[in-house]
py3Dmol code that shows the C-alpha trace and the ligand (Angstrom):
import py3Dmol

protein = """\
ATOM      1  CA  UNK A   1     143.227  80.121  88.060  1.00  0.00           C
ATOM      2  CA  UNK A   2     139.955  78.534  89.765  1.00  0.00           C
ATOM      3  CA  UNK A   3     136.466  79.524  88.268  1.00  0.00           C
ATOM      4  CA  UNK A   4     135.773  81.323  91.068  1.00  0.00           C
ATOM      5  CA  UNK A   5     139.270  83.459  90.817  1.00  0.00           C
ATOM      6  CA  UNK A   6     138.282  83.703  87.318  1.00  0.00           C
ATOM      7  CA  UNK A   7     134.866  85.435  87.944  1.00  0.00           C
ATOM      8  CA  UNK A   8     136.336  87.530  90.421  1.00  0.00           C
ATOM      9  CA  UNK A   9     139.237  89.183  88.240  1.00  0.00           C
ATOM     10  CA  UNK A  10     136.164  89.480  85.682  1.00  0.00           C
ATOM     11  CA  UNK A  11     133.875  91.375  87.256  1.00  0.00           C
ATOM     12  CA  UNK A  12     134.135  94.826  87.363  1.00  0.00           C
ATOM     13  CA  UNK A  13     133.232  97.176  90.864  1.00  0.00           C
ATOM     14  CA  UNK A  14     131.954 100.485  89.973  1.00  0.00           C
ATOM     15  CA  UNK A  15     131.325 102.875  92.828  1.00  0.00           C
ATOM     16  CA  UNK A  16     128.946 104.962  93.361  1.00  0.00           C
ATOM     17  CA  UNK A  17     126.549 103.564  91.008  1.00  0.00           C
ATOM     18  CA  UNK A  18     123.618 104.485  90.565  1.00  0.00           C
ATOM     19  CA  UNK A  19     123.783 106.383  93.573  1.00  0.00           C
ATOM     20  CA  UNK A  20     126.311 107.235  96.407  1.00  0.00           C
ATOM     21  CA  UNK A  21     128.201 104.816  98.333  1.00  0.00           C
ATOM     22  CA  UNK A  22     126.868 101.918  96.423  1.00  0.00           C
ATOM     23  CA  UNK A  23     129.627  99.443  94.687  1.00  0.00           C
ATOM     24  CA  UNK A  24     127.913  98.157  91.931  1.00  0.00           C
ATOM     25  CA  UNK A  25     129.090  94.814  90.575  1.00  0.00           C
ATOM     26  CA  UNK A  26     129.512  94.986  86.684  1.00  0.00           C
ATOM     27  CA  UNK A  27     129.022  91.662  85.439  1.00  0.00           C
ATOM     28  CA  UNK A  28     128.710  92.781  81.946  1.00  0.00           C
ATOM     29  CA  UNK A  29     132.760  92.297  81.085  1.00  0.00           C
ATOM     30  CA  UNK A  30     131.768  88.397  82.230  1.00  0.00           C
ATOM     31  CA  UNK A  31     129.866  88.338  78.637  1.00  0.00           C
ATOM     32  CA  UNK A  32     132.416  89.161  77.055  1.00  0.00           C
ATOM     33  CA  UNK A  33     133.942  86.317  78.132  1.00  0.00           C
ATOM     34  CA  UNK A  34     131.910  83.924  76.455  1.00  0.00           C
ATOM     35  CA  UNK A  35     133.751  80.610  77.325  1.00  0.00           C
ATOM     36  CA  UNK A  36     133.863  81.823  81.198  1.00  0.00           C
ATOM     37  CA  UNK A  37     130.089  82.163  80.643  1.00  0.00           C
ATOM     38  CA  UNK A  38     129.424  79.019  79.370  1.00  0.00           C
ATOM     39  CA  UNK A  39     131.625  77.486  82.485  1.00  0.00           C
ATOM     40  CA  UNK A  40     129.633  79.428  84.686  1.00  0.00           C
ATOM     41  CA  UNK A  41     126.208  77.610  83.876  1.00  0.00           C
ATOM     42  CA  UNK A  42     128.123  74.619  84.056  1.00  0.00           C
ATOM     43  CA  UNK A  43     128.761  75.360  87.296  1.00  0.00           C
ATOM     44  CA  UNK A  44     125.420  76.470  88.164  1.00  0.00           C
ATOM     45  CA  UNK A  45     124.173  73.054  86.836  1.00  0.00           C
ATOM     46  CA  UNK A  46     126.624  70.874  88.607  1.00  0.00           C
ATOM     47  CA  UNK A  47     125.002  73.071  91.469  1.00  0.00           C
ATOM     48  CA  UNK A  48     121.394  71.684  90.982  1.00  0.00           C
ATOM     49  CA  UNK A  49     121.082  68.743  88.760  1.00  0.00           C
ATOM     50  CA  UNK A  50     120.671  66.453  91.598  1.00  0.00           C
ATOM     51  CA  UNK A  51     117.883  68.792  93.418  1.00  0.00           C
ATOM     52  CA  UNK A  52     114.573  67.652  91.860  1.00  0.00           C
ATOM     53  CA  UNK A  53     114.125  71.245  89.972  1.00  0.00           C
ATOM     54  CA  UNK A  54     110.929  71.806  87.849  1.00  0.00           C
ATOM     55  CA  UNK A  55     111.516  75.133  86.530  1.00  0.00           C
ATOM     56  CA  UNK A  56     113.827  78.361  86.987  1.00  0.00           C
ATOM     57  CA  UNK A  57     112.403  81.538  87.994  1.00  0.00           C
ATOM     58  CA  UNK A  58     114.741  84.423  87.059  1.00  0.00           C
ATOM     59  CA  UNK A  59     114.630  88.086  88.336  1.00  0.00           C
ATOM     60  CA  UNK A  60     114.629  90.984  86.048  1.00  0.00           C
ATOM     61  CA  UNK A  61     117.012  91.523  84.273  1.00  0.00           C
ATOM     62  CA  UNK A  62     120.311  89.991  85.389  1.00  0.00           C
ATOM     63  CA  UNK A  63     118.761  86.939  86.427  1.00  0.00           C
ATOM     64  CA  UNK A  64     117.453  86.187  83.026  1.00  0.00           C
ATOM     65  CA  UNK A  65     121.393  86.222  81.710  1.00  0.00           C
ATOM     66  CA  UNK A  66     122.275  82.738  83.383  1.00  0.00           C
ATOM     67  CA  UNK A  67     118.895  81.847  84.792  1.00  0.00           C
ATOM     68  CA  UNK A  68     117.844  80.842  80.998  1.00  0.00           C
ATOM     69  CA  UNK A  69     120.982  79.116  80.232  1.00  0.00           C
ATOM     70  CA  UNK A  70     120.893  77.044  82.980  1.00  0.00           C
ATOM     71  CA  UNK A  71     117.302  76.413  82.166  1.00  0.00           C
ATOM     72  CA  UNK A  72     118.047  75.448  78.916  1.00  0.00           C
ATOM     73  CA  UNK A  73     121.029  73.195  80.045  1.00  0.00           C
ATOM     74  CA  UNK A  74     119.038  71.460  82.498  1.00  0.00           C
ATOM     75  CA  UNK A  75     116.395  71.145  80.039  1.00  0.00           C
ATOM     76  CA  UNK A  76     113.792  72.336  82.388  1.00  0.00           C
ATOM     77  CA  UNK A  77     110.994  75.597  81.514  1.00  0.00           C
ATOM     78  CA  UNK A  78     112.348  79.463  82.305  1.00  0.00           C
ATOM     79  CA  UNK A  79     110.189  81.702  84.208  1.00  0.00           C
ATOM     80  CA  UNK A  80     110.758  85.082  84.218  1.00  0.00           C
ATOM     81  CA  UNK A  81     109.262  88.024  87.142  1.00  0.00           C
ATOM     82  CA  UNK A  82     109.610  91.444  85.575  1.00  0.00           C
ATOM     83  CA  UNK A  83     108.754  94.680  86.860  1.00  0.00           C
ATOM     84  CA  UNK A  84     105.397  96.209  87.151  1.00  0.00           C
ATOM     85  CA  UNK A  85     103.371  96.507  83.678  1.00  0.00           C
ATOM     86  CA  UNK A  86     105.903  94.613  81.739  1.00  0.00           C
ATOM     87  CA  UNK A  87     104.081  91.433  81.451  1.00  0.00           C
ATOM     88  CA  UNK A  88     101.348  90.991  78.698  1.00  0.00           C
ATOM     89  CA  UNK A  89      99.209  88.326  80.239  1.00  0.00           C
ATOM     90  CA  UNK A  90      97.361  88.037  83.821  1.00  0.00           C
ATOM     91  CA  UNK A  91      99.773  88.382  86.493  1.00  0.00           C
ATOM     92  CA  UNK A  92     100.008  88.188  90.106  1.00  0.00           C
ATOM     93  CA  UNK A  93     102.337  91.018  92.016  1.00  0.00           C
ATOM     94  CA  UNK A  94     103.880  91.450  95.023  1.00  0.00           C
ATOM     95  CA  UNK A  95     105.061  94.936  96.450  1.00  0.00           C
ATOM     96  CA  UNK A  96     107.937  95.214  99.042  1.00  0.00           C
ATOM     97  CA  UNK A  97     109.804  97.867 100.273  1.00  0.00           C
ATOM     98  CA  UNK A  98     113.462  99.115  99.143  1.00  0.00           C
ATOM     99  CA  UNK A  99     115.739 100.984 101.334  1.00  0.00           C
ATOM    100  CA  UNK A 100     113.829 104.124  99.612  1.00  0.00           C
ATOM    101  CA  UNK A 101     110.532 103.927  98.499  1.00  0.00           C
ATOM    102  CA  UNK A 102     109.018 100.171  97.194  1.00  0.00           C
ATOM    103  CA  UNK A 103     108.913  98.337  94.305  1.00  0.00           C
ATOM    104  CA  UNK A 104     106.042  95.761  93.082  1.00  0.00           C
ATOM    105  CA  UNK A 105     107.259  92.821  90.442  1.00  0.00           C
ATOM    106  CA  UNK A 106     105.324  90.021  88.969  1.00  0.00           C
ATOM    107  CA  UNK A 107     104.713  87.028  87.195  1.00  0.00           C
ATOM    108  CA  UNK A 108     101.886  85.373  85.041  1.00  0.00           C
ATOM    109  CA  UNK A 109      99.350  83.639  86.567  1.00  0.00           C
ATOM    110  CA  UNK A 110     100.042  80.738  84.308  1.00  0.00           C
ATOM    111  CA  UNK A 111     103.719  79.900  84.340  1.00  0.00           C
ATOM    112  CA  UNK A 112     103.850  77.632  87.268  1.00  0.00           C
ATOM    113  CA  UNK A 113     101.617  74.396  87.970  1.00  0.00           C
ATOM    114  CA  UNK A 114     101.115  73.836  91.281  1.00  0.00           C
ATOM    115  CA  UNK A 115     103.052  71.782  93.252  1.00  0.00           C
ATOM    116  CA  UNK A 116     106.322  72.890  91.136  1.00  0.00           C
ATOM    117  CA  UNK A 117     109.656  72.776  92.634  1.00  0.00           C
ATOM    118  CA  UNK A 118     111.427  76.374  91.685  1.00  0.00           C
ATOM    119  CA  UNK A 119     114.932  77.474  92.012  1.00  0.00           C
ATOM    120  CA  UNK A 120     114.762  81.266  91.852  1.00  0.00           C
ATOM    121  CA  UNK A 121     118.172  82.812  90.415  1.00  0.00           C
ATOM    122  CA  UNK A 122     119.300  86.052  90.064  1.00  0.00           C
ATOM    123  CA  UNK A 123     122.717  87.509  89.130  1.00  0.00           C
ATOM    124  CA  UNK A 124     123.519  89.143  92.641  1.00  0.00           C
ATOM    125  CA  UNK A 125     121.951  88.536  96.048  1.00  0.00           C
ATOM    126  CA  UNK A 126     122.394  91.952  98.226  1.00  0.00           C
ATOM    127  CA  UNK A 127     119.420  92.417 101.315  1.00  0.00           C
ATOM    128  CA  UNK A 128     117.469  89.693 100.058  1.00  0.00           C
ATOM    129  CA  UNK A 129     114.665  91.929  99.637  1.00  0.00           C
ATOM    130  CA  UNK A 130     114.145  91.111  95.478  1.00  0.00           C
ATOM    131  CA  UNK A 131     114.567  87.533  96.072  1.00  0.00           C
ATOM    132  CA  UNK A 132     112.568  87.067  98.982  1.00  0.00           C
ATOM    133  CA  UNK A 133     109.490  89.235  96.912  1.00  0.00           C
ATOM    134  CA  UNK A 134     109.946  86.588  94.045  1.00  0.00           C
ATOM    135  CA  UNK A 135     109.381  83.753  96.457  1.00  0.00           C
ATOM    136  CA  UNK A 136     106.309  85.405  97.581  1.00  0.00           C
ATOM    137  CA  UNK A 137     104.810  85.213  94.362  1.00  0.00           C
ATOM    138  CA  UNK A 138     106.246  81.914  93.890  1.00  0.00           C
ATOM    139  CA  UNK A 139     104.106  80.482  96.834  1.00  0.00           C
ATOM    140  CA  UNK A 140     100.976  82.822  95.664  1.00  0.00           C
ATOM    141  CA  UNK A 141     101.085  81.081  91.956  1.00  0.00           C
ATOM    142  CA  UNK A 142     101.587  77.277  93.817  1.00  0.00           C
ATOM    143  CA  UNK A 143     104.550  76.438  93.396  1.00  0.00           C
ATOM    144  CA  UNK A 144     107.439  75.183  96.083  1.00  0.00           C
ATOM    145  CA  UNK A 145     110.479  77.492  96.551  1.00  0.00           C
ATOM    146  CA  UNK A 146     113.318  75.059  95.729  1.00  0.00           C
ATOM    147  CA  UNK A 147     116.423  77.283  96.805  1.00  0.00           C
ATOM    148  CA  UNK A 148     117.586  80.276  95.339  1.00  0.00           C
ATOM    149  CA  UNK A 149     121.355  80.534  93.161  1.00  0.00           C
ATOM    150  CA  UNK A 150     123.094  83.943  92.326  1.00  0.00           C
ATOM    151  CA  UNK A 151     126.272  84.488  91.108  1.00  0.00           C
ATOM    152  CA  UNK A 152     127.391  86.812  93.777  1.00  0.00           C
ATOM    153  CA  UNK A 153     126.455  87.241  97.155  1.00  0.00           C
ATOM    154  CA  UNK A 154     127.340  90.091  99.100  1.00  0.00           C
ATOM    155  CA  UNK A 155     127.438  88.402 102.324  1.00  0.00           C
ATOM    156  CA  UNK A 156     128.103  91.542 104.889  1.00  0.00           C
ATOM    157  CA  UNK A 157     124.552  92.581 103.976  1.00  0.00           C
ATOM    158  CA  UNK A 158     123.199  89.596 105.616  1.00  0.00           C
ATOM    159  CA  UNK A 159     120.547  88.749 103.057  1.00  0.00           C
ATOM    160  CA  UNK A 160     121.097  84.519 103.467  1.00  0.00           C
ATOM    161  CA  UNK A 161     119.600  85.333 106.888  1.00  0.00           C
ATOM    162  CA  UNK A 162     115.915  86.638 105.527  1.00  0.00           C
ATOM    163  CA  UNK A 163     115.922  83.903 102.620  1.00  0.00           C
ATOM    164  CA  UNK A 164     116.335  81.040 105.015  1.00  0.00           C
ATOM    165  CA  UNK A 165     112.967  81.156 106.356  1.00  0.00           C
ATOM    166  CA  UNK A 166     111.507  80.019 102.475  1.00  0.00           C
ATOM    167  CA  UNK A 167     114.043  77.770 101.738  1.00  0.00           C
ATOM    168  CA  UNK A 168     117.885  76.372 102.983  1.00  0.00           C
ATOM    169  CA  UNK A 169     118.914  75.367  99.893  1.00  0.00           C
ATOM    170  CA  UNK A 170     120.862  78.974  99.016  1.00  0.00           C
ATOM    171  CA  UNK A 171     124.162  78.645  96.809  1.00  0.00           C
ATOM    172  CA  UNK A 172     126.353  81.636  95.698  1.00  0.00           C
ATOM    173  CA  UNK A 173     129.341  81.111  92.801  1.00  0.00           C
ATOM    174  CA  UNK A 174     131.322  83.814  94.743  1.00  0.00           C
ATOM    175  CA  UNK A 175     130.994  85.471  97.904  1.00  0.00           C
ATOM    176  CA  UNK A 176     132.313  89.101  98.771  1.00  0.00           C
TER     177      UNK A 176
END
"""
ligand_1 = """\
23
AMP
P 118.467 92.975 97.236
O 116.987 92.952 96.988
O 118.897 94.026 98.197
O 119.007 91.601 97.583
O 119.155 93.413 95.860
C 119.305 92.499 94.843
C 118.975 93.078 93.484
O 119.546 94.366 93.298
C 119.538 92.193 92.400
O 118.603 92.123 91.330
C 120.826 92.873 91.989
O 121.029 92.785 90.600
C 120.674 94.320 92.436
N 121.833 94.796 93.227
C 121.812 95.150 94.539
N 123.008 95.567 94.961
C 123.838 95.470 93.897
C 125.240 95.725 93.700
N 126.033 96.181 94.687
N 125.757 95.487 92.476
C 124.971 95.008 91.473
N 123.652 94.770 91.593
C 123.079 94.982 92.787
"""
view = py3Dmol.view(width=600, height=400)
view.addModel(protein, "pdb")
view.setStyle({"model": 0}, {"cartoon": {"style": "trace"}})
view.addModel(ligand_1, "xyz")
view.setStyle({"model": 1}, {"stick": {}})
view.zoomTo()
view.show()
């Protein structure tokens, strides 16, 4: 079997979670896995090494998971955007709707120099909405939207099509 076969049998669709008609993609049984993890920020690295990255901005909280491996094997600085109130130090935020109600995330005002070239990452890339909120505050802090990596893209939703406009550089490990 392929990676990509590999990370397919692995993860896990759970529906209705956390609410009706949503199938949630469990990619905890992937961790248990550890050599298929360790292949997958290979493959995430093989991905990007030749982009000019800076530093990788990863989403709360499944985009920390590979976003600081990959970090760490491309020997570049981690950056991660939490949720409101979680971050200790002066932030910047950005608030953008969900399909009910918003949310607002954010990151410190010190983490990127300006003029930085950032890949954002995050474990799964569904509307685009979270992703397209990081690169807002991306811009806001200086820095230059690189491209984005997930893991999984769930491409019937579309979301590619709203991330374009920051950046074309957009690369998925598997696709549903
Ligand atoms: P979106 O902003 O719509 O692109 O949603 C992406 C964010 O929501 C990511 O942080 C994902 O972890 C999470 N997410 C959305 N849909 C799913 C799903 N079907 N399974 C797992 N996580 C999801």
């Amino acid at each position: 079997m392929n990676l990509t076969e590999r990370i397919t049998n692995a993860i896990r669709t759970i529906p209705d979670f956390p609410k009706p008609g949503i199938m949630f993609k469990d990619i905890t049984p992937l961790l248990k896995d550890v050599e298929l993890s360790k292949e997958i920020t290979v493959a995430f690295a093989e991905q990007w090494k030749a982009k000019n990255i800076d530093a990788i901005v990863g989403i709360e909280s499944r985009g920390f998971i590979w976003g600081n491996s990959l970090a760490q094997l491309m020997g570049i600085p981690f950056i991660p955007i939490r949720k409101k109130g979680k971050l200790p130090a002066e932030t910047l935020s950005f608030k953008y709707d969900l399909e009910y109600g918003s949310a607002e995330i954010e990151i410190h005002k010190d983490a990127i120099d300006k003029g930085q070239k950032i890949l954002i990452h995050d474990d799964l890339l569904a509307t685009g909405g979270t992703a397209i909120a990081a690169a807002e505050l991306v811009k806001m802090s200086g820095g230059e939207i690189a491209g984005f990596s997930f893991l999984v893209e769930l491409s019937f939703l579309n979301g590619i099509q709203e991330l374009e406009g920051h950046s074309t550089n957009i690369h998925s490990l598997i696709t549903y």
